[in-house]
Backbone bond lengths (Angstrom), bond angles and torsions (degrees), N, CA, C in turn:
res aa  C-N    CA-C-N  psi(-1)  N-CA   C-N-CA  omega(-1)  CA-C   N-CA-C  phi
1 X - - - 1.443 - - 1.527 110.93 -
2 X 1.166 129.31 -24.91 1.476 149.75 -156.40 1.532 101.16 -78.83
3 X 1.917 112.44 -52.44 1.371 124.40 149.98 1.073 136.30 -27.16
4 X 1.432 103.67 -69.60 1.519 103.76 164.63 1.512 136.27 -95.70
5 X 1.306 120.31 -9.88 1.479 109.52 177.59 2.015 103.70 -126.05
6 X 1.098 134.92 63.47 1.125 124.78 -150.12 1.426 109.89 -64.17
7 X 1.595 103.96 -44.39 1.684 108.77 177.57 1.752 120.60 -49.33
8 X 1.399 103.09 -42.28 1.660 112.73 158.08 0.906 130.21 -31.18
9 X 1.640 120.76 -28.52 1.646 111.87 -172.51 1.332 111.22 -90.22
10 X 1.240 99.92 0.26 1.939 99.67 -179.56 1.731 97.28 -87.20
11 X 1.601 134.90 -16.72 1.421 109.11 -169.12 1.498 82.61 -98.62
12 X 1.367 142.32 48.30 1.244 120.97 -167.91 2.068 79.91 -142.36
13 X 0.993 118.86 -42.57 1.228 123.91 -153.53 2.398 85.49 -101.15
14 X 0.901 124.44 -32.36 1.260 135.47 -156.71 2.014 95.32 -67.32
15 X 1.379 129.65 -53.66 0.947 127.34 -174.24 1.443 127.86 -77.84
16 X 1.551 132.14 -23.04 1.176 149.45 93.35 1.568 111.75 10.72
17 X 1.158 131.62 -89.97 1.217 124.65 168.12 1.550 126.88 -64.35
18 X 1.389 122.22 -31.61 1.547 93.60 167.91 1.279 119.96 -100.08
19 X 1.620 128.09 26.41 1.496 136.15 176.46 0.949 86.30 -116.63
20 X 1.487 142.08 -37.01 2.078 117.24 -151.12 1.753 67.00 -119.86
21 X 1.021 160.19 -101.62 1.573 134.71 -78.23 1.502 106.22 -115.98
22 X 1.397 106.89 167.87 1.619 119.52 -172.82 1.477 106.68 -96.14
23 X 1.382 97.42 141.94 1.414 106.30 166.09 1.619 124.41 -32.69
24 X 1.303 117.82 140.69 1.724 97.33 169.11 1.677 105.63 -117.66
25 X 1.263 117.96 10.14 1.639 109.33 166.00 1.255 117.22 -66.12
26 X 1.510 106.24 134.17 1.219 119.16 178.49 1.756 109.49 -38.03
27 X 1.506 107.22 133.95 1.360 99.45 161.24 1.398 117.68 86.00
28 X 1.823 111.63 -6.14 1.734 109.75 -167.73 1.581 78.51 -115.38
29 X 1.764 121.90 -85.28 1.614 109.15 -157.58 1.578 114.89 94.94
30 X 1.523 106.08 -25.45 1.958 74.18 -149.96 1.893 84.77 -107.22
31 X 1.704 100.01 -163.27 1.525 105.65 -130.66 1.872 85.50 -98.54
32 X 1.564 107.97 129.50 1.147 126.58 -176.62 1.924 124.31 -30.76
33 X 1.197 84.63 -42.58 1.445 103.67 172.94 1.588 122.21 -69.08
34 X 1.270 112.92 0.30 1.578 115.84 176.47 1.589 95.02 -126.95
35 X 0.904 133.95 16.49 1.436 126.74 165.32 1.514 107.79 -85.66
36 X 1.335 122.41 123.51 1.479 134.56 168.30 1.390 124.13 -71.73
37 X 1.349 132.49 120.83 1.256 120.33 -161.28 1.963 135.72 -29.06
38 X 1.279 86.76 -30.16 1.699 90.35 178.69 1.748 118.59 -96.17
39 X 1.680 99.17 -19.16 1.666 122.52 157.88 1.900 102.73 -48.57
40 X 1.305 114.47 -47.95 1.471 136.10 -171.69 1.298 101.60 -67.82
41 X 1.697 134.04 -61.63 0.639 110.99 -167.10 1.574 141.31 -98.67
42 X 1.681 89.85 -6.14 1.795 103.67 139.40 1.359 125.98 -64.02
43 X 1.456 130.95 -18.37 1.067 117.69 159.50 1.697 138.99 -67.85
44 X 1.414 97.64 -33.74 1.702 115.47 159.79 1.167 118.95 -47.72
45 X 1.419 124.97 -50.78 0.882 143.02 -171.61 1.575 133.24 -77.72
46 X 1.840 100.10 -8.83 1.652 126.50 162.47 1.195 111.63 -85.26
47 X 1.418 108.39 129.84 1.653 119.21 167.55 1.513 115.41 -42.61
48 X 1.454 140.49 144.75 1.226 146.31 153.18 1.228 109.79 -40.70
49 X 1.638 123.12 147.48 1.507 110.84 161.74 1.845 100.64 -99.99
50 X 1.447 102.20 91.13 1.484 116.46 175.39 1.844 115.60 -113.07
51 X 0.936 114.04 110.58 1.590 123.36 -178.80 1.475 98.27 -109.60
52 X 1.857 109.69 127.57 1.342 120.36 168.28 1.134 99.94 -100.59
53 X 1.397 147.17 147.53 1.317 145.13 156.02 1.893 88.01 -120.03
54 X 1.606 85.04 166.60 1.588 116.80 -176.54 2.058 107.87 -33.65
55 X 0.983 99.14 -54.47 1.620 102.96 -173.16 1.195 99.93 -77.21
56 X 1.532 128.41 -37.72 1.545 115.07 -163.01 2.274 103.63 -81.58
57 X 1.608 92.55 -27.64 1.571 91.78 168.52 1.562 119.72 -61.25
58 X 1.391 106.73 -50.93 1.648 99.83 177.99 1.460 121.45 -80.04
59 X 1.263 125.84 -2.76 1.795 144.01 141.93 1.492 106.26 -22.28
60 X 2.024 97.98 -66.95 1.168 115.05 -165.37 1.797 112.93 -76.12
61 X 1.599 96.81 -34.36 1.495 93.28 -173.01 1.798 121.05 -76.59
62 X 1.660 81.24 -11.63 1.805 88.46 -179.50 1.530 97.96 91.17
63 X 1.408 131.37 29.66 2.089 104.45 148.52 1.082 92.01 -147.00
64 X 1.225 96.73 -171.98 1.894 129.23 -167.99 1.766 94.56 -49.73
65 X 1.371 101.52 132.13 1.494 104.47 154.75 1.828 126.52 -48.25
66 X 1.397 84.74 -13.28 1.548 80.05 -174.12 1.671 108.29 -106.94
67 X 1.216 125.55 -2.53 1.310 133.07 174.21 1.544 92.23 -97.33
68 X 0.935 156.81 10.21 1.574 150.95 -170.54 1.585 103.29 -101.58
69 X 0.972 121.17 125.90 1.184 131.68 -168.43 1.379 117.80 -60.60
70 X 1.723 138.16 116.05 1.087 110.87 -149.69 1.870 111.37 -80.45
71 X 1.470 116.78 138.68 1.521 112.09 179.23 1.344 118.31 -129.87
72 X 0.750 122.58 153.04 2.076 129.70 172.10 1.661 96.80 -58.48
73 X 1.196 117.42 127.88 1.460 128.81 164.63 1.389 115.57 -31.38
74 X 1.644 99.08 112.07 1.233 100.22 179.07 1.820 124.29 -86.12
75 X 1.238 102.08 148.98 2.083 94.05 176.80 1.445 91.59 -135.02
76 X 1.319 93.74 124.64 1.684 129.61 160.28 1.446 109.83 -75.98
C-alpha cells in the first residue's frame, strides 16, 4: 500500500494517534484526545524531552562509542 498510495498512510496511522496516544512535549504527557485545539498547538510547538548522550550519539552516527567525538549531552 506504501507503493502505491503513500499520502494514505497518514489517514490510517493519524486516528490511532490522536485517540490512543500521549502527548510527547516536554512537560504535557497527557492523552491526545483531550487536548483543545490551541492546547495542540502549543504543544507542537514544545521541544521533545530528547537527551543524546555520548553512546546514544555514536548509536545514531554509526561507530564505536569510543571513536565518537567526545561532547556535553546533547537535547533536541
Amino acid at each position: 500500500m506504501a507503493a502505491h498510495h503513500p499520502r494514505l498512510l497518514g489517514l490510517l496511522d493519524w486516528p490511532a494517534y490522536r485517540m490512543l496516544g500521549r502527548c510527547w512535549a516536554e512537560g504535557c504527557g497527557r492523552p491526545m484526545i483531550l487536548h483543545t485545539p490551541w492546547r495542540l498547538y502549543d504543544c507542537e510547538r514544545t521541544p521533545m524531552a530528547i537527551v543524546l548522550n555520548q553512546e546514544r550519539y555514536a548509536e545514531l552516527v554509526g561507530v564505536d562509542a569510543d571513536q565518537a567525538e567526545p561532547a556535553a549531552t546533547i537535547v533536541v
